[in-house]
N, C-alpha and C positions, 0 to 999 in steps of 0.2 A: 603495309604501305602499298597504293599503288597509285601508278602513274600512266597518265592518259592522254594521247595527242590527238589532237582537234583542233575544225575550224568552225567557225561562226552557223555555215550550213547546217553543222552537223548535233547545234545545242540540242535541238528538241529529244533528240534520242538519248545523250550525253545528261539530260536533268532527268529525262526518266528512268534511264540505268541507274544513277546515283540514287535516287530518292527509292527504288527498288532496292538496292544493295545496301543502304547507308541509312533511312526513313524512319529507325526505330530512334538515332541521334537527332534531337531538335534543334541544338544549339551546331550552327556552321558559325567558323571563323575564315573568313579569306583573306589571305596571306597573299597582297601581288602590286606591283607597278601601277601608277596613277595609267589610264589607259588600257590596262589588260586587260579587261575585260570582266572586271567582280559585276560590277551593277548589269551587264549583259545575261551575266549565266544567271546569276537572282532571278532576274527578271523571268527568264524560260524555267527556272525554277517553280516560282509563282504560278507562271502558267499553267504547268504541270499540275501542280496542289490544287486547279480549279479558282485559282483568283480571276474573275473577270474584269477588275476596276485596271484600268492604268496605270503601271508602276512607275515606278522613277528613283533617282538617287535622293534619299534622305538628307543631302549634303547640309542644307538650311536649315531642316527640320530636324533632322539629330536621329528623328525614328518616322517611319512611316508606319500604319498598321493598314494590312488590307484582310478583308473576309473570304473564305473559303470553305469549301465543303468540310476542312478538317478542321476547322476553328481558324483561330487570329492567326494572323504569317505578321511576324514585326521582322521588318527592315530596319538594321540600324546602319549608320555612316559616322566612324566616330572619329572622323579624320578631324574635324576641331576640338576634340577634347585635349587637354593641354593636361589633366592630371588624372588622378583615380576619384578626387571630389566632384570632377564635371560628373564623371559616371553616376557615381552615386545620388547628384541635386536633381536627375531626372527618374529617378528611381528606378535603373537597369535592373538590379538584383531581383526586382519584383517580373521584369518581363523575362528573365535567363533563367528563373525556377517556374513558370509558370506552366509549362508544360506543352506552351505552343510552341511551332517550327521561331525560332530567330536567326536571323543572317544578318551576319554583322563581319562589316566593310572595315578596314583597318582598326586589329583589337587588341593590337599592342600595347596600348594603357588599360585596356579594361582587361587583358587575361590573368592577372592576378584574381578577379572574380567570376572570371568563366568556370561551367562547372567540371567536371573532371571530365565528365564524358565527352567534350566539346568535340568537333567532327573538324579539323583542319585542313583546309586549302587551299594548298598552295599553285597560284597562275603564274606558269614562264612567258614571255613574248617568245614566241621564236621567229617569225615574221612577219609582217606585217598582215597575214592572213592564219596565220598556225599559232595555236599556243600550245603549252605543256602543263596538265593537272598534275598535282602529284596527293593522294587524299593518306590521311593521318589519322587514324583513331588515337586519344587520347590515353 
């Protein structure tokens, strides 16, 4: 386990440490408060991977996928999934073995099918400018 304090300035370094240290794990789960910052750090995540399109929260859309030099990066947001059959009717299990990067934003209903290797992360508030990582190999 380790754990990591940081401010918004300081993503760009903070997605490329992680995806250096942690990059061989596809599937991230973020574990954190509406506000902390999941769709922030993705997004500088993304960056990092070489996505040039425009990110955003998946909130409406369930999944985003954008293109990158290492193949598909799928964004999920599964903050309206109400059970494990939401997961299932969009065919998650085909984008979480597929061997591209996913980051998926609240996965507390779908982690009964996350894969074992899953990469979790956990975001504290600690101020209104600080947060706290704490990252979890499976």
């Amino acid at each position: 386990m380790e754990t990591i304090t940081y401010t918004e300035g300081e993503l760009p370094s903070l997605a490329k440490s992680l995806l250096e240290k942690y990059g061989k794990d596809k599937v991230w789960a973020f574990d954190a408060p509406m506000g902390a910052g999941k769709t922030t750090l993705i997004k500088e995540l993304c960056h990092t991977l070489g996505v040039e399109e425009t990110t955003s929260s998946p909130t409406f859309a369930i999944i985003n996928v954008y293109q990158s030099p290492v193949g598909e990066v799928y964004h999920f947001d599964c903050y309206r999934f109400e059970t494990l059959a939401d997961a299932y009717n969009i065919g998650t299990e085909e984008y979480l073995d597929s061997g591209s990067y996913c980051f998926v934003e609240w996965p507390d209903v779908i982690a009964p099918i996350l894969p074992d290797d899953t990469l979790w992360i956990k975001i504290e508030i600690i101020d209104g400018m600080t947060r706290r990582l704490t990252v979890r190999q499976a």
